[in-house]
N, C-alpha and C positions, 0 to 999 in steps of 0.2 A: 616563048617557045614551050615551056615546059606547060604551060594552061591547054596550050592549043594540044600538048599530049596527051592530057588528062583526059582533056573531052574526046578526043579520039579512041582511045583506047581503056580508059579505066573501067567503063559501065559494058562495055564488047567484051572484056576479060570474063566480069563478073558472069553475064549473059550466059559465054557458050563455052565457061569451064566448069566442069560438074562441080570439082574439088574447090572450096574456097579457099582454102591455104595455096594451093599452086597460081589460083588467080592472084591473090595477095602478093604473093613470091614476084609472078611475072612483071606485074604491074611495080614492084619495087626496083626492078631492074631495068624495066624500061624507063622511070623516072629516075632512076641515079643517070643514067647515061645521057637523057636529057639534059638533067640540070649540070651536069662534069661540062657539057660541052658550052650550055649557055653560059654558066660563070666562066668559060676559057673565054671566051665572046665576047662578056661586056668588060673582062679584065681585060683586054686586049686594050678596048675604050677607053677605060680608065688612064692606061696607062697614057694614052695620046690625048690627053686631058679633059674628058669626059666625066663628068660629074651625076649623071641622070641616076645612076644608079646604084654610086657607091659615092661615099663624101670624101671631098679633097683630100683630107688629112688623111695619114694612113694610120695615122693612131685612135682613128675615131673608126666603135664596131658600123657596121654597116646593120644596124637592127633593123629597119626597114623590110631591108633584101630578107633577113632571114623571117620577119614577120608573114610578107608577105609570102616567099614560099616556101614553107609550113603550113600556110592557109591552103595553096593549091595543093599543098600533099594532104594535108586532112578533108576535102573535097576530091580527092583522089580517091580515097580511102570510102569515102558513103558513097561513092559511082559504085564501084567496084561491088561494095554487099548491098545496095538497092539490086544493080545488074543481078549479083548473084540471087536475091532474092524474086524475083518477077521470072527466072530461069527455069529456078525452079517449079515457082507457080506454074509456068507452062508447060514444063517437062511432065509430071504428076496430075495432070489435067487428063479426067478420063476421056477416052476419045470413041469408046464402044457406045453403041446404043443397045438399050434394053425393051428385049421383044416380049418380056413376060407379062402375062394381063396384071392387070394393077387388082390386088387381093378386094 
């Protein structure tokens, strides 16, 4: 869930928000509220003895999980300033032409 947000929404952030701190901001809140609701989700699993994605024992961390999203958060995180850099780029892109004779 939370991959398929990233790619949705982290580099469209970057894109068509001027400010890179408010892209950053949004995209932080749309990935907590993702990942709040998928760890409800696969806890639910766990509990009805699901093991894909957290290990049996409840005293064993689940590194994995955090391994892996941390990765889509830090691949969040380069959408997001690639988007906002190419935004840029196009934003500041002159778009006059120049009618003066060439000296």
């Amino acid at each position: 869930m939370i991959a398929i947000v990233t790619i949705l929404f982290a580099f469209p952030l970057g894109f068509f928000l001027r400010n890179r701190l408010a892209a950053y901001v949004a995209y932080i809140a749309i990935f907590a509220y993702s990942f709040t609701y998928q760890t409800l989700y696969l806890l639910r699993a766990w509990v009805g003895d699901s093991t894909q994605a957290f290990p049996a024992d409840p005293e064993t961390l689940p590194l994995g999980y955090l391994a892996v999203t941390g990765g889509i958060y830090l691949v969040g995180f380069l959408l997001v300033t690639s988007g906002h850099h190419v935004g840029s780029k196009r934003r500041s892109r002159s778009t006059a032409v120049d009618l003066d004779p060439a000296h």
